[in-house]
PyMOL Python script that loads the backbone (N, CA, C, O; Angstrom):
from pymol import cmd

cmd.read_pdbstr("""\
ATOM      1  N   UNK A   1     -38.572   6.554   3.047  1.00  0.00           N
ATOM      2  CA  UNK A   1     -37.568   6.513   2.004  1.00  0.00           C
ATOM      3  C   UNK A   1     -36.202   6.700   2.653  1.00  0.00           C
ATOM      4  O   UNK A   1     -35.983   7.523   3.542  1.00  0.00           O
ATOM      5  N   UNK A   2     -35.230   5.799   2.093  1.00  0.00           N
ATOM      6  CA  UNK A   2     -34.103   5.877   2.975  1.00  0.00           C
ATOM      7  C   UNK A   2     -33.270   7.413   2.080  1.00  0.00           C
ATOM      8  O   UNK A   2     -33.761   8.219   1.290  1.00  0.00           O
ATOM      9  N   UNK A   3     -31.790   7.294   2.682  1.00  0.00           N
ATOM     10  CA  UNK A   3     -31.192   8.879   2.391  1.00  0.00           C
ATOM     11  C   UNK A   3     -30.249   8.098   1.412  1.00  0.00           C
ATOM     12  O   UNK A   3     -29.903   6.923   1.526  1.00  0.00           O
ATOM     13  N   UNK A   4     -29.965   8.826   0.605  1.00  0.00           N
ATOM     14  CA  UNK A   4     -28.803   7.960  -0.188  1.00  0.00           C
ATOM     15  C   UNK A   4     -27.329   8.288   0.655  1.00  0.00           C
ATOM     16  O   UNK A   4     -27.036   9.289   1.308  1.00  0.00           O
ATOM     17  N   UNK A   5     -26.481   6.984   0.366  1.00  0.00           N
ATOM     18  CA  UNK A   5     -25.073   7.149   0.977  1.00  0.00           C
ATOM     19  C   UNK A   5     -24.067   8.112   0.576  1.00  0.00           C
ATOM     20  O   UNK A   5     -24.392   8.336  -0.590  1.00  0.00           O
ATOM     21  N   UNK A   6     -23.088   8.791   0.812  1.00  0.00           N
ATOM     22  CA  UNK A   6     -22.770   9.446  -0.224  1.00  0.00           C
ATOM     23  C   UNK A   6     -20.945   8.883  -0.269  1.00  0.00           C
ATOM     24  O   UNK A   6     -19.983   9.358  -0.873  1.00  0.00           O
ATOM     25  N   UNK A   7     -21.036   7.987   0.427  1.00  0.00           N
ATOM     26  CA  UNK A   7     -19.478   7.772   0.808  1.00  0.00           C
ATOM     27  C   UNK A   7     -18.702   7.464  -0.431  1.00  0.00           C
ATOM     28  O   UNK A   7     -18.961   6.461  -1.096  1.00  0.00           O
ATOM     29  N   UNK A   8     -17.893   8.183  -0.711  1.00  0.00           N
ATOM     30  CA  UNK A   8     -16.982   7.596  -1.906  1.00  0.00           C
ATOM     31  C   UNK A   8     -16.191   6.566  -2.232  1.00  0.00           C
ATOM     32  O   UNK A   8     -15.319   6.225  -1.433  1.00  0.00           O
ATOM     33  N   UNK A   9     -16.366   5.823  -3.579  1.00  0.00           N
ATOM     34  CA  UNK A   9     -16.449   4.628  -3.796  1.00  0.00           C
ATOM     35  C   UNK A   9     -15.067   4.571  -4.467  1.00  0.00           C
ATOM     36  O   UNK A   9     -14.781   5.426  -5.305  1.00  0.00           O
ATOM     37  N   UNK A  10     -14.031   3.415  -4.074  1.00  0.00           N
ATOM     38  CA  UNK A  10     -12.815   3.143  -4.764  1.00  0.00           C
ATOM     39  C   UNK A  10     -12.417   2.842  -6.038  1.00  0.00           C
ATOM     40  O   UNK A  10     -12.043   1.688  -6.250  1.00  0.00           O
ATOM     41  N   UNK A  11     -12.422   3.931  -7.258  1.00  0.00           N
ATOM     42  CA  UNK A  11     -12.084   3.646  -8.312  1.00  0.00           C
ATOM     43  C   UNK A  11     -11.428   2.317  -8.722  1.00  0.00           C
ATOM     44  O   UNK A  11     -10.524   2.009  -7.945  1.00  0.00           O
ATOM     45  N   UNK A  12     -11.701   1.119 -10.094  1.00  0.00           N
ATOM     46  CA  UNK A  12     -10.775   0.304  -9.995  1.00  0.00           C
ATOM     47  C   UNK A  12      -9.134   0.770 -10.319  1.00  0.00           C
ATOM     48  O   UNK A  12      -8.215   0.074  -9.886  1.00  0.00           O
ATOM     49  N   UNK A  13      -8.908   1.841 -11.011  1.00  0.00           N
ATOM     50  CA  UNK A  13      -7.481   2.053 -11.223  1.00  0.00           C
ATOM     51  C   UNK A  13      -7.153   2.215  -9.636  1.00  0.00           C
ATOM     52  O   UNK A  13      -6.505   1.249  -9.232  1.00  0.00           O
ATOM     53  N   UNK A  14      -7.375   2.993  -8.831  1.00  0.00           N
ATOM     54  CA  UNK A  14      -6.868   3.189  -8.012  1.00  0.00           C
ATOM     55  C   UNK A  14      -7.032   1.968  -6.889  1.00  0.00           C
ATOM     56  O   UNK A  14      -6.464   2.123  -5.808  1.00  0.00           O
ATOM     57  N   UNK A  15      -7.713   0.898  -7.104  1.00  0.00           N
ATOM     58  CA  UNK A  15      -7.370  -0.089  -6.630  1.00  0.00           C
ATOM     59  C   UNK A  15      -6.496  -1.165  -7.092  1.00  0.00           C
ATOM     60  O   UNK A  15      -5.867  -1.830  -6.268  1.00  0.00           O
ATOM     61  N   UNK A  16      -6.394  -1.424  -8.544  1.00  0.00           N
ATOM     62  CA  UNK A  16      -5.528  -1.829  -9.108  1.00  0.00           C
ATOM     63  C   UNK A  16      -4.098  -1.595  -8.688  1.00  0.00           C
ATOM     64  O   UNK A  16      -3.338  -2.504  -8.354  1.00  0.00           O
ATOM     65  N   UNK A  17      -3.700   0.013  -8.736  1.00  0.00           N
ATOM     66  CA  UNK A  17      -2.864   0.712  -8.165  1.00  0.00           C
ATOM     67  C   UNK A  17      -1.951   0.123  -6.735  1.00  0.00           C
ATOM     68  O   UNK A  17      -0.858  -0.428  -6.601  1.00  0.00           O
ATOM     69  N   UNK A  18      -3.133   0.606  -5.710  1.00  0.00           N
ATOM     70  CA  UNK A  18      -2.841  -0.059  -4.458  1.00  0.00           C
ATOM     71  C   UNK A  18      -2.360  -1.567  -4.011  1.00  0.00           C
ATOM     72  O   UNK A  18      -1.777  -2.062  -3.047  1.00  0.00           O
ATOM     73  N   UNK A  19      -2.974  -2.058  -5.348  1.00  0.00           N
ATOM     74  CA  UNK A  19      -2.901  -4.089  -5.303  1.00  0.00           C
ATOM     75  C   UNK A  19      -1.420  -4.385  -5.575  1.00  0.00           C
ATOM     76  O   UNK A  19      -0.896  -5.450  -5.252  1.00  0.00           O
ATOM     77  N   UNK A  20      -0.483  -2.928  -6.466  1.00  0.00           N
ATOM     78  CA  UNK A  20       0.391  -3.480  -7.071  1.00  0.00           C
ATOM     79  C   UNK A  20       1.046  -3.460  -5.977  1.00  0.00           C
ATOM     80  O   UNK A  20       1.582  -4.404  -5.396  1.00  0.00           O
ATOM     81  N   UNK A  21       0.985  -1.927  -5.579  1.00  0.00           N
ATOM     82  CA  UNK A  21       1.739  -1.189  -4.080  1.00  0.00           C
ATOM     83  C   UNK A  21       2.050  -2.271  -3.126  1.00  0.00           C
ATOM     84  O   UNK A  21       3.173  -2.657  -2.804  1.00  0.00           O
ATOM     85  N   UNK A  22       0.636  -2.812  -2.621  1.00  0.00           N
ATOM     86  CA  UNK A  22       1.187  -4.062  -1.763  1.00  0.00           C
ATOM     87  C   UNK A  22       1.878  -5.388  -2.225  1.00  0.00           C
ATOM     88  O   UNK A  22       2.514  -6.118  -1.464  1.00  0.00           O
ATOM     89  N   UNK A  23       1.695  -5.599  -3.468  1.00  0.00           N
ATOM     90  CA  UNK A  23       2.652  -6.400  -3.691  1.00  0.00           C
ATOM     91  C   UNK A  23       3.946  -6.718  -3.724  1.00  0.00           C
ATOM     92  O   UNK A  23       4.555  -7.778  -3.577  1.00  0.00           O
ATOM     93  N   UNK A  24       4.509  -4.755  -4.114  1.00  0.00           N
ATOM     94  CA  UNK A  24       5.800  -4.923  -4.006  1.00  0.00           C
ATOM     95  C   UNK A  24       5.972  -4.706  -2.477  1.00  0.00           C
ATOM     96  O   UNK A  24       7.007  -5.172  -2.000  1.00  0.00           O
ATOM     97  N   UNK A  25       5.166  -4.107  -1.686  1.00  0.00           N
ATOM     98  CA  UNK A  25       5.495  -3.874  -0.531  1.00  0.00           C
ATOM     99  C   UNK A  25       6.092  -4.931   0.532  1.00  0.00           C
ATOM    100  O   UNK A  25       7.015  -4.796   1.335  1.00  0.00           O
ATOM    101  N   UNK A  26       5.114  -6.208   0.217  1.00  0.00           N
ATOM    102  CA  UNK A  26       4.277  -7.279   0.599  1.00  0.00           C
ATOM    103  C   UNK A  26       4.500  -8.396  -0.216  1.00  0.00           C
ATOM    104  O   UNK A  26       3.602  -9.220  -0.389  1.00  0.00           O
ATOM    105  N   UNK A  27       5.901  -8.543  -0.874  1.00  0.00           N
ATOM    106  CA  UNK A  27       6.129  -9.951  -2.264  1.00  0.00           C
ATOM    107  C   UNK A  27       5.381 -11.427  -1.486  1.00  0.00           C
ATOM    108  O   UNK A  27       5.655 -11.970  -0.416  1.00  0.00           O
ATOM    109  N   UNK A  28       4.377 -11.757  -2.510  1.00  0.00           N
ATOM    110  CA  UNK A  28       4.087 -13.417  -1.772  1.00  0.00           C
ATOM    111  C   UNK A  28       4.476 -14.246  -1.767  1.00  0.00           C
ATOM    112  O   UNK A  28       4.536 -14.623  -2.937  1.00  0.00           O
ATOM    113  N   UNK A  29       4.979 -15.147  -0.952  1.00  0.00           N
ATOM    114  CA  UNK A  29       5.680 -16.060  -1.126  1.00  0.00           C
ATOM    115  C   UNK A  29       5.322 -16.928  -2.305  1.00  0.00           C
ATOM    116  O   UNK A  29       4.348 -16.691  -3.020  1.00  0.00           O
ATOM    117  N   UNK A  30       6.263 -18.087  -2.506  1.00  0.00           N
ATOM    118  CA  UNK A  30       6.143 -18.818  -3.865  1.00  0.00           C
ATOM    119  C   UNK A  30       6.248 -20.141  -2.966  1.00  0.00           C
ATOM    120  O   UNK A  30       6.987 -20.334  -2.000  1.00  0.00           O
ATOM    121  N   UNK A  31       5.081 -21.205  -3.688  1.00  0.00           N
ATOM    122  CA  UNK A  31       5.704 -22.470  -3.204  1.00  0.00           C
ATOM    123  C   UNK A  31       6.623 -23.037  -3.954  1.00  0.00           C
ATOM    124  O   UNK A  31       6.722 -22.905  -5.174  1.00  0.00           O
ATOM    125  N   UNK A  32       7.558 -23.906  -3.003  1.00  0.00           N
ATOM    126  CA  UNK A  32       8.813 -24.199  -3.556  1.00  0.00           C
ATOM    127  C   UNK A  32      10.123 -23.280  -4.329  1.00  0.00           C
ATOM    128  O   UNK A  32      10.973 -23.818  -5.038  1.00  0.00           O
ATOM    129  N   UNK A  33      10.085 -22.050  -4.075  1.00  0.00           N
ATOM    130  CA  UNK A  33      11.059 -21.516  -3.924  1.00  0.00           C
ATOM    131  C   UNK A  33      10.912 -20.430  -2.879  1.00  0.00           C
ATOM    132  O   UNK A  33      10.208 -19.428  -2.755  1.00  0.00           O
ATOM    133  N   UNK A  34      11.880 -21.045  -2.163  1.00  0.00           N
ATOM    134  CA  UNK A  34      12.425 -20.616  -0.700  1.00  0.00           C
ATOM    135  C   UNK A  34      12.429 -19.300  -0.489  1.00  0.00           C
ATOM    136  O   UNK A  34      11.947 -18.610   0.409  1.00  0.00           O
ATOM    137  N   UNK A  35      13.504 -18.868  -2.165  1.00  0.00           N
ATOM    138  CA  UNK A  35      14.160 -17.278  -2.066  1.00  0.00           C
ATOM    139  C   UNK A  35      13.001 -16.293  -2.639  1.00  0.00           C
ATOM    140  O   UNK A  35      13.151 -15.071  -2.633  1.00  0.00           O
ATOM    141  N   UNK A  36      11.878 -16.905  -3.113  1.00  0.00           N
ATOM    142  CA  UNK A  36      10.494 -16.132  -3.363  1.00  0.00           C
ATOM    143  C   UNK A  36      10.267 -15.666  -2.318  1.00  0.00           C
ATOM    144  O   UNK A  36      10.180 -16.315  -1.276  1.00  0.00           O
ATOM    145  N   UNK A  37      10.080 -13.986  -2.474  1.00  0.00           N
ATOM    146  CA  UNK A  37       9.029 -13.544  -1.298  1.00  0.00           C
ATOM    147  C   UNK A  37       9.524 -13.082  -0.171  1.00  0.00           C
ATOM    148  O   UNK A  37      10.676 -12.732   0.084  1.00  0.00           O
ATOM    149  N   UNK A  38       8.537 -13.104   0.518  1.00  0.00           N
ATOM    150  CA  UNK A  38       9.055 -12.465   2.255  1.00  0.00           C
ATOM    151  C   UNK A  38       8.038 -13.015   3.090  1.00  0.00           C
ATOM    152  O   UNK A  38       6.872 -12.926   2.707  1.00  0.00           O
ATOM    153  N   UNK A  39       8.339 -13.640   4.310  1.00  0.00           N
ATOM    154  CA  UNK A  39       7.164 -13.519   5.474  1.00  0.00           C
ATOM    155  C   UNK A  39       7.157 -12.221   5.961  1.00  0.00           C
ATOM    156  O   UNK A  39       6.569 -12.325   7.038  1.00  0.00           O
ATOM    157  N   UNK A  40       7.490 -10.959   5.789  1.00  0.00           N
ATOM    158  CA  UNK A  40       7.551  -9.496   6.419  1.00  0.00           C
ATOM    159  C   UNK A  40       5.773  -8.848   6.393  1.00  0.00           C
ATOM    160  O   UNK A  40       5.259  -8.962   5.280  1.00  0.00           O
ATOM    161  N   UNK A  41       5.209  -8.456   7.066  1.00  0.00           N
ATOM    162  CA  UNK A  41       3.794  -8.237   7.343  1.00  0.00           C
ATOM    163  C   UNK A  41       2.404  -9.157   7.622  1.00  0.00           C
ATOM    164  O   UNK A  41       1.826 -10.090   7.064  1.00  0.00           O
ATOM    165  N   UNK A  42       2.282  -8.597   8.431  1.00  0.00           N
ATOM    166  CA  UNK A  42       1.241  -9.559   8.593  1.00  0.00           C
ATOM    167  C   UNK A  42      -0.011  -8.815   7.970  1.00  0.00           C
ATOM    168  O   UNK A  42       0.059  -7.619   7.686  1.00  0.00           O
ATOM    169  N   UNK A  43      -1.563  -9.825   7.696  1.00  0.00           N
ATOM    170  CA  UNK A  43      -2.432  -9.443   6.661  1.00  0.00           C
ATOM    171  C   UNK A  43      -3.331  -8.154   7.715  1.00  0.00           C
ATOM    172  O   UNK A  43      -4.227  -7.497   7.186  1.00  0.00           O
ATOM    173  N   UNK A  44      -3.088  -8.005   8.682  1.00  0.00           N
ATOM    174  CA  UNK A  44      -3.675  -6.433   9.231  1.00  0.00           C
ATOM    175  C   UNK A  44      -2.126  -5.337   8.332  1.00  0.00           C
ATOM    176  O   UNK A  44      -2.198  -4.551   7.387  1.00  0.00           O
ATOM    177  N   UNK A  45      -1.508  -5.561   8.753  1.00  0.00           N
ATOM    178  CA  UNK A  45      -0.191  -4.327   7.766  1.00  0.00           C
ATOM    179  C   UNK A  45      -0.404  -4.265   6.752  1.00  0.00           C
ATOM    180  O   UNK A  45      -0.274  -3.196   6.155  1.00  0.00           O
ATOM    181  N   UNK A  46      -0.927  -5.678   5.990  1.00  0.00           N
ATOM    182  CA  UNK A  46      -0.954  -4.834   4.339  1.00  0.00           C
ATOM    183  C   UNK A  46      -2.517  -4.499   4.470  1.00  0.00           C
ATOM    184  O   UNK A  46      -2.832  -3.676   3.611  1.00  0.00           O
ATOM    185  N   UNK A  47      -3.607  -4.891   5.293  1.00  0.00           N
ATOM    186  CA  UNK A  47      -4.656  -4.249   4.919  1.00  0.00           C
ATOM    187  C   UNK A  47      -4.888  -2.671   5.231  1.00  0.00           C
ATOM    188  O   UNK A  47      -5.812  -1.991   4.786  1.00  0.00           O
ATOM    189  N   UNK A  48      -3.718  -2.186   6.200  1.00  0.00           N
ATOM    190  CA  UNK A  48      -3.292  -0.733   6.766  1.00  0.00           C
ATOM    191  C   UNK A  48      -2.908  -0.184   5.264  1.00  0.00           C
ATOM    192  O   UNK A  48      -3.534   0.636   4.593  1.00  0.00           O
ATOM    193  N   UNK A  49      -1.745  -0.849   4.948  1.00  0.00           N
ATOM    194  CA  UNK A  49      -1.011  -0.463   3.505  1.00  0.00           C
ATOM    195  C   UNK A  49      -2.238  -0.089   2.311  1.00  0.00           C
ATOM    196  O   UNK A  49      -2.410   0.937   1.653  1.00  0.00           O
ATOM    197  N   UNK A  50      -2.843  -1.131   2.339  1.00  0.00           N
ATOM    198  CA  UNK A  50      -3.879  -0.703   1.071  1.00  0.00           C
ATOM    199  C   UNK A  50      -4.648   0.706   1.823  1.00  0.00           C
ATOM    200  O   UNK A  50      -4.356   1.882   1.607  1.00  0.00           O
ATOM    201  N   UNK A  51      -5.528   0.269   2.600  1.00  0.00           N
ATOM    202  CA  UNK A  51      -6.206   1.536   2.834  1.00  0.00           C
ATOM    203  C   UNK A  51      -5.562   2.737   3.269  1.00  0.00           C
ATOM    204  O   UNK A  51      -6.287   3.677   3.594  1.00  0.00           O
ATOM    205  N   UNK A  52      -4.161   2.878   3.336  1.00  0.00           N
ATOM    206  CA  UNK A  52      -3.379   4.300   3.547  1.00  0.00           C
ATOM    207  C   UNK A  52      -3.229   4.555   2.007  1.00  0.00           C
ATOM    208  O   UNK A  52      -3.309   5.724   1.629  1.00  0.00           O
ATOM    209  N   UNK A  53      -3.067   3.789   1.294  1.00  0.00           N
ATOM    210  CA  UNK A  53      -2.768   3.602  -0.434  1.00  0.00           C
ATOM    211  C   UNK A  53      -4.109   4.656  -0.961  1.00  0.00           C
ATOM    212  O   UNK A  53      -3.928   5.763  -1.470  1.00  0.00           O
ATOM    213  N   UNK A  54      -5.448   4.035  -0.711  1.00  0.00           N
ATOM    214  CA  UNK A  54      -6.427   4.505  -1.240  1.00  0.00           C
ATOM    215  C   UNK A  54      -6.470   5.914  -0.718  1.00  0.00           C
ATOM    216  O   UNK A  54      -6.071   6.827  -1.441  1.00  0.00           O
ATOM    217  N   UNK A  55      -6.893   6.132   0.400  1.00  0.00           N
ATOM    218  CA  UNK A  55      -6.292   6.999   1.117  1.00  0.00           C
ATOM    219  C   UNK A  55      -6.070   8.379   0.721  1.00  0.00           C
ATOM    220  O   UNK A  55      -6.624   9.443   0.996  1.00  0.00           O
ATOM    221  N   UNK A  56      -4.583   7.858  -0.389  1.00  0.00           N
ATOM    222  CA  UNK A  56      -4.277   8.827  -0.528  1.00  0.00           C
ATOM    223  C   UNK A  56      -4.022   8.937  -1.787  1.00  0.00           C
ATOM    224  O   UNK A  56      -3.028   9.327  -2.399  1.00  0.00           O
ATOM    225  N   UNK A  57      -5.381   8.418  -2.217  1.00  0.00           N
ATOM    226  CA  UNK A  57      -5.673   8.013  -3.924  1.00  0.00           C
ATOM    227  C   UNK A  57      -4.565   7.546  -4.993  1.00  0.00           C
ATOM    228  O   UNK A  57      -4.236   7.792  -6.154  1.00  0.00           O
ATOM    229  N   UNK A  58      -4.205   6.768  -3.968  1.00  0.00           N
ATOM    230  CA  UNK A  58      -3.183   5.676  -5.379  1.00  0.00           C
ATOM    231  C   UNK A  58      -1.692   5.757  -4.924  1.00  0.00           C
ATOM    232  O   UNK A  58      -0.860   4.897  -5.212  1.00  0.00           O
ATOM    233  N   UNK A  59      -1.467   6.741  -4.274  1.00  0.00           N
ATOM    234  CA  UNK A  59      -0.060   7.557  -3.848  1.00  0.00           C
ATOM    235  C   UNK A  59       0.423   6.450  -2.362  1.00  0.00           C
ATOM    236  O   UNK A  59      -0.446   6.202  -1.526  1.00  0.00           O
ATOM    237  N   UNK A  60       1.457   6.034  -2.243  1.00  0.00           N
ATOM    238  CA  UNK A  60       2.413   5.809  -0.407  1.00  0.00           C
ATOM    239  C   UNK A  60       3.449   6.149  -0.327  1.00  0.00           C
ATOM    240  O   UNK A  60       4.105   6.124  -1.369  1.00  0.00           O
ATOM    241  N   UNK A  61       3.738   6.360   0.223  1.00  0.00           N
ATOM    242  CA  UNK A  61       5.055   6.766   0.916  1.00  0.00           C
ATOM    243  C   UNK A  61       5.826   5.749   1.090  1.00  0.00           C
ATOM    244  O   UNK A  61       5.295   5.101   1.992  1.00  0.00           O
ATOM    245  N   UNK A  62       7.251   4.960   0.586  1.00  0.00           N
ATOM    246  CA  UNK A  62       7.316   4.176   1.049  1.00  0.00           C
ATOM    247  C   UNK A  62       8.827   4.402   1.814  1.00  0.00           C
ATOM    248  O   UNK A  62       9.510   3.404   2.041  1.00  0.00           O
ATOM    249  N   UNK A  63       9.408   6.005   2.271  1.00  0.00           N
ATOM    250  CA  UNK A  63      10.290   6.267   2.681  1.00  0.00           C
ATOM    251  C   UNK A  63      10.234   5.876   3.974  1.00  0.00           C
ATOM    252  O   UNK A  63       9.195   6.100   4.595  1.00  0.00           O
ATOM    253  N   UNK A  64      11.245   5.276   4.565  1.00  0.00           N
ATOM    254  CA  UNK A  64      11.595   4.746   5.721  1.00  0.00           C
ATOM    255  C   UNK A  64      11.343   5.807   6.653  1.00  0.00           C
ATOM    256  O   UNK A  64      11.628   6.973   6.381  1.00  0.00           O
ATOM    257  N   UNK A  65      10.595   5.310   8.214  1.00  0.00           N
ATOM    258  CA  UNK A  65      10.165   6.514   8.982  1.00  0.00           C
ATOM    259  C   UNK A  65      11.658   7.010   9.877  1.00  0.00           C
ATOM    260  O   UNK A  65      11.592   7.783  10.834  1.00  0.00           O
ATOM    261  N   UNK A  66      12.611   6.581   9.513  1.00  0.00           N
ATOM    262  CA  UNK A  66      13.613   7.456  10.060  1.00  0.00           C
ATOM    263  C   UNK A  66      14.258   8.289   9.050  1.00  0.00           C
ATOM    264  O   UNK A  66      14.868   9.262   9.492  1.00  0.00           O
ATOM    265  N   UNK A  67      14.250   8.098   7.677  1.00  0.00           N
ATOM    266  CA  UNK A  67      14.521   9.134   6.613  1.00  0.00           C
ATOM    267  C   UNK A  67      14.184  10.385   6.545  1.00  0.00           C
ATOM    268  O   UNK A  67      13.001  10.549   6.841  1.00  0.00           O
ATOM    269  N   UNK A  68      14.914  11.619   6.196  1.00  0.00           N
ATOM    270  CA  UNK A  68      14.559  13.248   6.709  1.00  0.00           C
ATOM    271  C   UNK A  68      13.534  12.985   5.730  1.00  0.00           C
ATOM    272  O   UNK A  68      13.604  12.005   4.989  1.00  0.00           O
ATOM    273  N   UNK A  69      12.441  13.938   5.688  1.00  0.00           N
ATOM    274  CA  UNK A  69      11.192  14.423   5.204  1.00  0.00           C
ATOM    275  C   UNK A  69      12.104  15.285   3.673  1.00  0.00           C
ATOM    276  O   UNK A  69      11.803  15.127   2.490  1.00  0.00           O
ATOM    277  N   UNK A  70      13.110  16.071   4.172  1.00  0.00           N
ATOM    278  CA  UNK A  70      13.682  16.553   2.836  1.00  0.00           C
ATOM    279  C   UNK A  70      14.763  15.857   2.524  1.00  0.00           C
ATOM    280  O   UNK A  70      15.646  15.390   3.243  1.00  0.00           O
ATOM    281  N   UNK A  71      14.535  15.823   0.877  1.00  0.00           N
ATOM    282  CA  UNK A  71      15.439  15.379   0.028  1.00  0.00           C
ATOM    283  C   UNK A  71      16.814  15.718  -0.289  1.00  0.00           C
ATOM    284  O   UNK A  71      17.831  15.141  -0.675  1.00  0.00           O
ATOM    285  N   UNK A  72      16.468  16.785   0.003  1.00  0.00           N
ATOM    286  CA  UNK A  72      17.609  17.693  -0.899  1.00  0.00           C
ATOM    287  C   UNK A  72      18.812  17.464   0.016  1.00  0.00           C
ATOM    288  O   UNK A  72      18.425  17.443   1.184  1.00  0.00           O
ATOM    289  N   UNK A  73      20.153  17.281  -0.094  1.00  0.00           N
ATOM    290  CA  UNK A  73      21.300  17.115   0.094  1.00  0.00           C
ATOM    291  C   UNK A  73      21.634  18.293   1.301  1.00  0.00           C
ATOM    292  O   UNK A  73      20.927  19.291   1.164  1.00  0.00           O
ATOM    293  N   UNK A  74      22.106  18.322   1.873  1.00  0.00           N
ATOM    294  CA  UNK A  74      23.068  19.677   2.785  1.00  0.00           C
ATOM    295  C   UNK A  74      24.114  19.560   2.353  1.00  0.00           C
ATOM    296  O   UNK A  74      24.688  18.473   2.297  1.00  0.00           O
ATOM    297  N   UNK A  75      24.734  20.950   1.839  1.00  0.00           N
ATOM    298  CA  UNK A  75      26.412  20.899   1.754  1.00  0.00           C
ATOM    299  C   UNK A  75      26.809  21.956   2.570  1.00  0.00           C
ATOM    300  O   UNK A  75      28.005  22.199   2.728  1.00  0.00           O
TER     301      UNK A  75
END
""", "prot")
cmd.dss("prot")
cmd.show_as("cartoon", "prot")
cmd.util.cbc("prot")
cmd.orient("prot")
């Protein structure tokens, strides 16, 4: 008798979620309009993107990696 798996399985909201994430992350191009979209990532980056997405159950970060970690203003 085999063992059952126990690996946890990707909710659809939270894939839904992630699908949107890369979209805006990741806009697809449009045929015939030029100004549609982006060539920016290639399909290993957004498949990084989704699974950092799930990850971290629905949640990314999409602050630039040179942006301080804190928000808050210095005066």
């Amino acid at each position: 008798m085999a063992a059952p798996v126990t690996a946890s399985a990707v909710t659809a909201e939270v894939a839904r979620t992630c699908n949107t994430a890369v979209a805006k992350a990741f806009p697809p191009k449009q045929v015939g309009n030029p100004a549609a979209g982006s060539a920016k990532g290639s399909a290993k980056e957004q498949r990084d993107y989704f699974n950092k997405c799930v990850a971290n159950d629905g949640k990314v970060d999409d602050a630039p990696a040179d942006a301080p970690k804190d928000s808050k203003a210095k005066n």
